[in-house]
N, C-alpha and C positions, 0 to 999 in steps of 0.2 A: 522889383517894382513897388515903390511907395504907395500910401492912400494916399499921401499931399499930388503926386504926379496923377492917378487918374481916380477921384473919389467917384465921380458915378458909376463909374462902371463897378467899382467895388461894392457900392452902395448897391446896385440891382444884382451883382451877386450874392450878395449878402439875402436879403430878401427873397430871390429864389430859392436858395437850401433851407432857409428858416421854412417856409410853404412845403419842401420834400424832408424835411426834418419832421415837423407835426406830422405830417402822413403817413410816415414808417414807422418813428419810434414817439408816438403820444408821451411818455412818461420822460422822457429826455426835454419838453419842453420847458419844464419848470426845474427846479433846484430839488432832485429827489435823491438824495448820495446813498452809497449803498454801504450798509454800515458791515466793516471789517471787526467789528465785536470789542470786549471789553479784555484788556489787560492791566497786571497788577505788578509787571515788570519781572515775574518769573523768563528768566533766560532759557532763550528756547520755543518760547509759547511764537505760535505762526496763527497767520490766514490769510486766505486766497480770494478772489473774485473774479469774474471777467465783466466786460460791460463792451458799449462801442461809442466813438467820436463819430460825429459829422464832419466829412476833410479831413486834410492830411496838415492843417497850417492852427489849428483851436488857439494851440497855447501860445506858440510863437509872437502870433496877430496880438495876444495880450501884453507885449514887452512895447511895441508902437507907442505914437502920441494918441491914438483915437481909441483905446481899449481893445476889446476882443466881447462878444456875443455871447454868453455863458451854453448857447446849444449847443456851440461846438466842445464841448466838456463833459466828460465823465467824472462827476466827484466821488470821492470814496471818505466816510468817516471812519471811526474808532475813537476811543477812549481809554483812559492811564487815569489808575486811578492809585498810583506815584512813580515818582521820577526813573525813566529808563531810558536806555541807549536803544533808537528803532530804527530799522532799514527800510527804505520803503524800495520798492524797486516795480517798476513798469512797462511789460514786453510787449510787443506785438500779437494778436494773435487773430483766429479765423472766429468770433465769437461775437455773442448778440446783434446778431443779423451782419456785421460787417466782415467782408474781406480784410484779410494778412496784408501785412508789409507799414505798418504804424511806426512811424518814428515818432518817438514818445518825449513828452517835456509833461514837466510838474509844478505845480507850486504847492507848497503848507503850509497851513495856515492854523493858526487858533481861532477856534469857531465854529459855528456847526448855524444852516439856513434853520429857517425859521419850523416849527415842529407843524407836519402838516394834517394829523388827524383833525382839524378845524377845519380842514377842506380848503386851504389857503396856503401857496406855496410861493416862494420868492419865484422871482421871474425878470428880467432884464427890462421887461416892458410894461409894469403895473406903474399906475400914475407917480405914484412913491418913488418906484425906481428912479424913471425920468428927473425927477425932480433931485433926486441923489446925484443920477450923472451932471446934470446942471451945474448945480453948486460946486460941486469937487473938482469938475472940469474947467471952472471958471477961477478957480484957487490954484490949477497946477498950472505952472509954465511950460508953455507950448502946445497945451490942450485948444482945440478951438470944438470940437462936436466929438461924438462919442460913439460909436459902436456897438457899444454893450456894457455891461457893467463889469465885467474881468479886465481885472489889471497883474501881471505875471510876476513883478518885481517888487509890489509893494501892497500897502493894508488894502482893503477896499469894503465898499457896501451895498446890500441890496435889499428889497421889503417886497412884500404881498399887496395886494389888491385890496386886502381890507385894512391897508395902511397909505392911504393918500396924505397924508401928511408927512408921511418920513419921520414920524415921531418914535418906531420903534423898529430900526433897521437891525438886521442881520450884519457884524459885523467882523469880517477876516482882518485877524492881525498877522502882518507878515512873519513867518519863519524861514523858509526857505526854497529853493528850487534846484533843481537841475534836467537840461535835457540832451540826447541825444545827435551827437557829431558837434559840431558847429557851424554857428549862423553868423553871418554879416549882409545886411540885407540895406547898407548904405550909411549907418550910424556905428561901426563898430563891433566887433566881437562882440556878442550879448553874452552875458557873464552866465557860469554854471554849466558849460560843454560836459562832457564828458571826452570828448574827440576821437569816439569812434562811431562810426554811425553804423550799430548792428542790432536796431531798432529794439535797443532796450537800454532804460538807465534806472540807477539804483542812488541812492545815497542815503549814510546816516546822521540821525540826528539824536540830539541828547535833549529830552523833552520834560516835563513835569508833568505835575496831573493836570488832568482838563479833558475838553472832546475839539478833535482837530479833525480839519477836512482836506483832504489832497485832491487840488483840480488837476484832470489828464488829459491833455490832446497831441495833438501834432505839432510837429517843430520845424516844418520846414515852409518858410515866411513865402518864397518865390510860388511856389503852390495854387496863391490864394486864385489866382483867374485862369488856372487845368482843369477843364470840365474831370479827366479821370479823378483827380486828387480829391473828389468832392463828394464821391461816395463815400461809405460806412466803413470804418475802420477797426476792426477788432483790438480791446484792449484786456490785458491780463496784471492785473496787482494783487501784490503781497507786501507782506507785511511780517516783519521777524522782529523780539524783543533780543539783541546782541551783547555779550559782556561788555562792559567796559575795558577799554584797550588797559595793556599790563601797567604801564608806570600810573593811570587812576587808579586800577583799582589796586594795588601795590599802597598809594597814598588814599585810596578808602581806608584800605587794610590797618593802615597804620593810624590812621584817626580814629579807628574804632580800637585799637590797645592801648594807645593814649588815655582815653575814655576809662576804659576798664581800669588799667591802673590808678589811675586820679581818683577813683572811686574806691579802687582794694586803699590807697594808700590813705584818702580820708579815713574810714573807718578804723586803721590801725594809728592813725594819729587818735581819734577821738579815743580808740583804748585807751591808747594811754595817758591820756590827759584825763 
């Protein structure tokens, strides 16, 4: 079932879980990611978390022409501070007030919301925001109104309350996604399956320094109007820094004895000259 076939009634579900979302999980209203710590690309190095979504459809609803709601997301930070190969992986679990059984989709992003010891935290519906969704929605083809400010497949933006201007947004730049089974929910395969649906997906990716944020919800798009599907859903992320597969680092390997030589072999030129 599309938002084009029946938007208001999407629209007053939307609205209801936002009102039983503030009242169970306060801190899930605004953009609060839960940082998965600093790595330096030692292979090997891990971290874990749990958190929980609102509904079983978060992420999914983000691949749509009208966006997705950022409540229904668990974001998770970290920071690389140089270039590694990271897996991120996303399971279901019985945690932070939500019931088991999360089929999980992700997106990564470079980026991290806005720092909130000022007591100002991004949020989907600060004047700023709105005014974000506006203009970006009025720029993308097929956009007619918006949802939220989560978009699953590409960059996106959001600001605080003490930015009604939108002069200094919060900005995600796309990296990547993947989620859990696959969806066609009328537009196509949505790219990124994994095609098993055993409510957990993983993928790596090959990153540089920066701080990146991975939003988590649900993946399954038909959900959106199952009073069950609209409870708390446990989610559980890790996070591992992985070798590089054998023919890179084989051709690391060998750019750095290339290196070395050029170097032994400068020096025994300059002897002898």
């Amino acid at each position: 079932m599309t938002s084009s076939e029946h938007p208001l009634l999407k629209k007053a579900l939307q609205s209801a879980l936002l009102l039983g979302g503030l009242s169970s999980m306060p801190a899930m209203a605004h953009l609060y990611p839960i940082n998965l710590g600093n790595f330096d690309g030692t292979v090997g190095a891990s971290a874990s978390a749990v958190s929980s979504v609102t509904g079983s459809y978060g992420w999914i609803d983000g691949t749509d022409a009208d966006w997705s709601d950022t409540h229904k997301l668990a974001p998770f930070s970290f920071t690389l501070t140089s270039a590694a190969d990271v897996k991120l992986t996303f399971q279901a679990a019985v945690a932070g007030g939500g019931r088991g059984g999360l089929n999980p989709g992700f997106s990564l992003y470079l980026g991290h919301p806005h720092d909130t010891s000022l007591g100002f935290a991004d949020h989907d519906f600060s004047v700023g925001s709105e005014l974000i969704r506006s203009t970006d929605c009025a720029a993308t083809p097929g956009c007619t109104n918006t949802e939220g400010s989560f978009r699953a497949l590409t960059s996106w933006r959001i600001t605080t309350d003490s930015d009604p201007q939108a002069v200094n947004p919060s900005t995600f730049e796309d990296i990547g996604h993947a989620y859990d089974g696959s969806q066609d929910y009328g537009v196509g395969v949505i790219s990124g399956w994994d095609g098993v649906l055993d409510n957990s997906v993983s993928k790596i990716f090959r990153l540089g320094p920066g701080t990146y944020t991975a939003f988590v919800g649900g993946s399954l798009y038909a959900n959106q109007t199952s009073t069950s599907a609209n409870a708390l859903r446990g989610v559980s992320a890790g996070i591992t820094v992985v070798p590089l597969p054998a023919p890179l680092a084989l051709m690391a390997s060998g750019i750095v004895f290339l290196r070395l030589a050029g170097r032994k072999s400068g020096r025994i030129s300059a002897s002898i000259f």
